[in-house]
N, C-alpha and C positions, 0 to 999 in steps of 0.2 A: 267603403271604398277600398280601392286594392292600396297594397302597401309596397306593392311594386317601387323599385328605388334605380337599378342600374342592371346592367347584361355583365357578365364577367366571365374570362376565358377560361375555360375547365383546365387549361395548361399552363398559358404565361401567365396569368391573372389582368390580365389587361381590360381594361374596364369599359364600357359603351354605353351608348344613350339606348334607352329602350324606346323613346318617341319615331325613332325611325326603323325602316325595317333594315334586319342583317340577315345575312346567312350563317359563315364561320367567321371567326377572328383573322385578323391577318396572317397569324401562323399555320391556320389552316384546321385548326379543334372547333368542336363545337361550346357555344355559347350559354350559357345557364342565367336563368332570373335569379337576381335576387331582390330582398324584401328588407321594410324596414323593420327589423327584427328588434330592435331595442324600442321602438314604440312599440310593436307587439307584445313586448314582456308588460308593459303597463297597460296597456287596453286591454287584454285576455288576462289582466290579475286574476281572475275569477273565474277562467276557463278560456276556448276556443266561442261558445256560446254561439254555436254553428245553428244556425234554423232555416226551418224549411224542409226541404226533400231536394236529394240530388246534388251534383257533384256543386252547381256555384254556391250551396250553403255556404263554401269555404272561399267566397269572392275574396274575400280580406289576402288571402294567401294565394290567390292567384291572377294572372297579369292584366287584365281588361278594366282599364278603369273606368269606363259612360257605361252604365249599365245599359242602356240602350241598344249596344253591339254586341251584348250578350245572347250568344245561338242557343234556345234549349228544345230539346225532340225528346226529353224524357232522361237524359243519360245520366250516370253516377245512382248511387243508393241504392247496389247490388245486395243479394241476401250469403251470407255464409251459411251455405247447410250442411247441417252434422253428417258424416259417414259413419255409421256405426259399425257396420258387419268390416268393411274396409279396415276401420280400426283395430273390431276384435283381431281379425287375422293377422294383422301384422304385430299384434301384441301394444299399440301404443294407446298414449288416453287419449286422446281425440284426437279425429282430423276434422278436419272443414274446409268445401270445397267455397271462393269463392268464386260466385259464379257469373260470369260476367254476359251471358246471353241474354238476357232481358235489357241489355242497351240497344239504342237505334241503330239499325244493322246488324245487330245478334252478335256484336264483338265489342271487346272494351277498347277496337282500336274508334269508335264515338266519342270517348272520353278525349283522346288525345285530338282527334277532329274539331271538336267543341271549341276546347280555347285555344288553338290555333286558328283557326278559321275567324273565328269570334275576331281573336289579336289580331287577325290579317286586313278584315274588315275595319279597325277602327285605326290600322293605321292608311287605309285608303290602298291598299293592293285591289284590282280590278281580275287578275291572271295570276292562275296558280300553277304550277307544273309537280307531279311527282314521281318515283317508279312504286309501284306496290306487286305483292303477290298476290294480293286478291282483294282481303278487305278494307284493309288502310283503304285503297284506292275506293271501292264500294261507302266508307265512313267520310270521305273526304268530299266525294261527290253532294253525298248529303247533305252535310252541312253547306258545302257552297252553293248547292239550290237556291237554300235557305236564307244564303249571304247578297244571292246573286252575283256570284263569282264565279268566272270559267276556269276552270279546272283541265289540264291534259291529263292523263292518265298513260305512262307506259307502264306495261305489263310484259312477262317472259312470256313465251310461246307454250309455257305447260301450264297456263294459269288455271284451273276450271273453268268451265266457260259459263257456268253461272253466272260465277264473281264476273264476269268480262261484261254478261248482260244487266246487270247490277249497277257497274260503273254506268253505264250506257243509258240503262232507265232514267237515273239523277241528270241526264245529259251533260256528262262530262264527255271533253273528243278522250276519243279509244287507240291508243298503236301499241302493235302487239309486237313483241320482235323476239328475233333466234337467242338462245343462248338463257343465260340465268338472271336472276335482280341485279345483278352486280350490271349486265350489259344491260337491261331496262335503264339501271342507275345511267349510264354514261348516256346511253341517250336520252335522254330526261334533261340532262344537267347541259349537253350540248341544245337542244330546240332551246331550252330556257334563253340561255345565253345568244343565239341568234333570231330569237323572234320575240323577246320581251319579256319573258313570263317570268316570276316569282318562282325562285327551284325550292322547294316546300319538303324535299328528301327528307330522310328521320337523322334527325340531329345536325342539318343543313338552316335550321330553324330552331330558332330556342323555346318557345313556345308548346310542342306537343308533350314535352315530358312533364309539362305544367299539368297538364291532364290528365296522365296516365299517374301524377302523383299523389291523387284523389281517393287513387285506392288506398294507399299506404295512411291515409288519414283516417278512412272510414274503418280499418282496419285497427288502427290505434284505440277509436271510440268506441267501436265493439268488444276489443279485446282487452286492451291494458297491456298489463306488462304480463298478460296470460296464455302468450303463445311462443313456442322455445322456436320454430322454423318457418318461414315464408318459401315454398314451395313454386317455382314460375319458371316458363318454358320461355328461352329466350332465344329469339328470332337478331334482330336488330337490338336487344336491350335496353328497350325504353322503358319497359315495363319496372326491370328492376330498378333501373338508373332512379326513375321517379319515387317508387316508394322508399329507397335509401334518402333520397332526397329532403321524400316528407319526415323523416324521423329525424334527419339532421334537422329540420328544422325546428319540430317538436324538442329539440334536445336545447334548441336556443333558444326555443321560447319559455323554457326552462321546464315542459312538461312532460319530459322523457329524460330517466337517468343513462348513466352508460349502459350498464348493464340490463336495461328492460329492453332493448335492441332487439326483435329475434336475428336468427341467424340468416340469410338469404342463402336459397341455393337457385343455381342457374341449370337449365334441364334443356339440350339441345337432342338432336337425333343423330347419332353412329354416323349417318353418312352426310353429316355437317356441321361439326363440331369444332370450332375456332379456339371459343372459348375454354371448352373443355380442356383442349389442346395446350391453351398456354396456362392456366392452371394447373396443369401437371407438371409441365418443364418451366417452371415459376418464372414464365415472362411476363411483360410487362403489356406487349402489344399482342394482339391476335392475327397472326397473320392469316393471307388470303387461304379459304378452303378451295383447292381445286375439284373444280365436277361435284358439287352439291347432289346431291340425289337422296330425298325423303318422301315418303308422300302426303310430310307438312308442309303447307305450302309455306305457312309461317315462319317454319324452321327451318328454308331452305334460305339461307340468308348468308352469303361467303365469306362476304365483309362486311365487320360490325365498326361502326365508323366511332363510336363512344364505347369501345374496347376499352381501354382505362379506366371510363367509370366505372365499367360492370367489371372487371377485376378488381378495382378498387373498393365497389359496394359488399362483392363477396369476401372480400380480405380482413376490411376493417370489421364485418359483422363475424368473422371468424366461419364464412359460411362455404362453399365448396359448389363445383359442375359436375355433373352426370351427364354422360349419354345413354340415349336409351333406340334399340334396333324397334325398327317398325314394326316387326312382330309383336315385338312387348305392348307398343301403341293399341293395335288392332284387340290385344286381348282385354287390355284394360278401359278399352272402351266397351268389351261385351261385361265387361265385371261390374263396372260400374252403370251401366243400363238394367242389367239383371238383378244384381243387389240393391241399387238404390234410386232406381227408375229415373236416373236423368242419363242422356244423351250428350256425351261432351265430347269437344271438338279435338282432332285428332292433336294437337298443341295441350291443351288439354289433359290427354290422353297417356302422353307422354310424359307431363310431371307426375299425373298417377302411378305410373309408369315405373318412378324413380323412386318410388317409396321403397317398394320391396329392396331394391339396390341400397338404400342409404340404411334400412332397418339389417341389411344383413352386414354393411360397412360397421356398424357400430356411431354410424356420423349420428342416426335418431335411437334413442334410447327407450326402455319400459318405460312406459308413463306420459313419453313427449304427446308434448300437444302442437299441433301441428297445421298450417293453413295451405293449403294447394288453392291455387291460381288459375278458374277455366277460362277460358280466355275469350269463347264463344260457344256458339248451340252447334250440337253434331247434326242439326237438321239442315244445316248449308255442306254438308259434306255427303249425300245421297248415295254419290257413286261407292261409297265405303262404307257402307253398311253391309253389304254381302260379303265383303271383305272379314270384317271384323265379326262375325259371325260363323265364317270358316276359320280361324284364325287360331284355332286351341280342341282341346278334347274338352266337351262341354258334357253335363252329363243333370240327370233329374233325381234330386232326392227327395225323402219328406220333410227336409227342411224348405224347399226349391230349387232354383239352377243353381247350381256353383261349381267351381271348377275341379275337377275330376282329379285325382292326386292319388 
């Protein structure tokens, strides 16, 4: 059974019932579970003793308590696969990508769908509302098929229109509108508010970084304390919020020291870089990116509404942001199709992206070992395939393709 205890404000610390549904706190932050962690230390004396396959092995540590309202399509218990050639080049002792395309919908935003959706269901929400760029919205439909929950879905006007008929297959209702996530967002959070709906936005909700903090679990029990950097492309920053998360947690559970922590870096794109931003001019909030323009749609994200945390994930772990130009994306998506025959999504693409940048800062050293984050399959990304295959001087030797220098 979950160990779920109370919701607690990421800012004033002001504490709430998690039987009921919330949004933000009254001050306006988002909300985080917490867990009974001091009976955690005595029931897991002998480990996590996680079984099964998939992400609710770790029901104990995350919020759904009737197992019954538990949604599963397959998601969690991703593979990390070695890069070796990647690694040789860059001089480090490993990387590992991992890889989150074999979740339901081909993106780890499933994971965060799963026990959200799940939580939504057992607290009896009927209508859910969100903004996505493409696949949240596509993972979220899913899962609420699955819930029998109606779902709106707004989306920006430059979403692919895959992802648009994605949302749509799972019959969720579809409105597209002018402008970027941030206006999705406002409209989202406006129909919510005048026609019922549950505003389900990323960190509008405490529940999806529950899911997304699955990784940072799976990633502990594979690795140990045998990885110096967690590598992740951050949109919205759920992704990192959650696995700093899960290692705070592991640290209270008493089975992570300080220092087995890897470091977090956060990997956005040149032409929408928040984060980045205040990371460099050591602030504290992320202000608005004006005119986003990537062609992640992921990482076209202006305002990151859990800015704090994800400055605060990267600080405490001692870990740092990069940007990385779309070009570099496109090339590192042929680099890593060519060298080591997977196809990752242009987010993806981007943290690969970031290696070279972080190996010539001095931030990753000889030796490091190192985990990058794909975040989905570059087969939902079709239109950028010819892209990314124009994208650099590519050239045949007797080793194979590699890149021409």
């Amino acid at each position: 059974m979950s160990l779920l205890s109370h919701l607690e404000c990421s800012a004033c610390g002001r504490i709430w019932s998690p039987t009921v549904p919330r949004n933000l706190c009254d001050c306006g932050r988002p909300l985080l579970a917490r867990y009974d962690l001091d009976t955690g230390r005595r029931r897991f004396a002998d480990g996590l003793n996680a079984q099964g396959r998939g992400l609710w092995r770790w029901a104990q540590l995350l919020p759904v308590g009737e197992p019954g309202h538990r949604l599963e399509l397959g998601e969690g218990g991703t593979p990390s696969l070695p890069l070796p050639r990647l690694a040789g080049r860059l001089g480090l002792g490993a990387v590992y990508l991992k890889d989150e395309a074999g979740n339901p919908t081909g993106t780890f935003k499933a994971r965060g769908a799963a026990v959200a959706v799940s939580k939504a269901r057992e607290l009896g929400i009927t209508r859910v509302a969100i903004p996505s760029a493409g696949n949240a919205g596509a993972a979220w439909a899913a899962y609420c098929a699955r819930a029998g929950i109606r779902l709106l879905v707004v989306l920006p006007c430059d979403t692919p229109a895959a992802a648009q008929e994605e949302c749509r297959l799972y019959g969720a209702e579809v409105e597209v509108v002018e402008g970027s996530l941030a206006d999705a967002g406002r409209v989202a959070a406006e129909r919510a508010r005048a026609e019922g709906w549950f505003e389900a936005a990323t960190l509008k909700e405490p529940y999806r970084v529950e899911g997304k903090k699955t990784v940072g679990l799976e990633l502990w029990e594979e690795f140990g304390a045998g990885i110096d950097a967690i590598v992740h492309p951050c949109g919205g920053g759920v992704g990192l919020i959650g696995i700093h998360k899960a290692y705070q947690e592991l640290a209270a559970l008493g089975m992570v020291a300080g220092g087995e922590v890897p470091r977090l870096v956060a990997v956005q794109a040149a032409g929408c870089a928040p984060v980045v931003r205040a990371m460099r001019e050591g602030a504290e909030r992320a202000d608005l990116w004006p005119e986003p323009r990537t062609l992640a749609a992921g990482l076209r994200v202006p305002r990151v509404l859990g800015d704090t945390l994800v400055l605060k994930a990267l600080r405490q772990t001692g870990g740092t942001a990069v940007a990385v130009e779309d070009r570099e994306m496109l090339e590192a998506t042929v680099e890593v199709a060519r060298h080591e025959g997977i196809w990752v999504c242009p987010e993806g693409a981007a943290a690969v992206a970031a290696l070279t940048r972080l190996r010539e800062t001095g931030f990753l050293g000889p030796g490091d070992r190192v985990v990058v984050v794909n975040t989905g399959t570059g087969l939902k990304h079709p239109e950028l395939a010819a892209a990314a295959r124009a994208s650099g001087p590519w050239q045949k030797d007797t080793r194979g393709l590699s890149p021409a220098v």
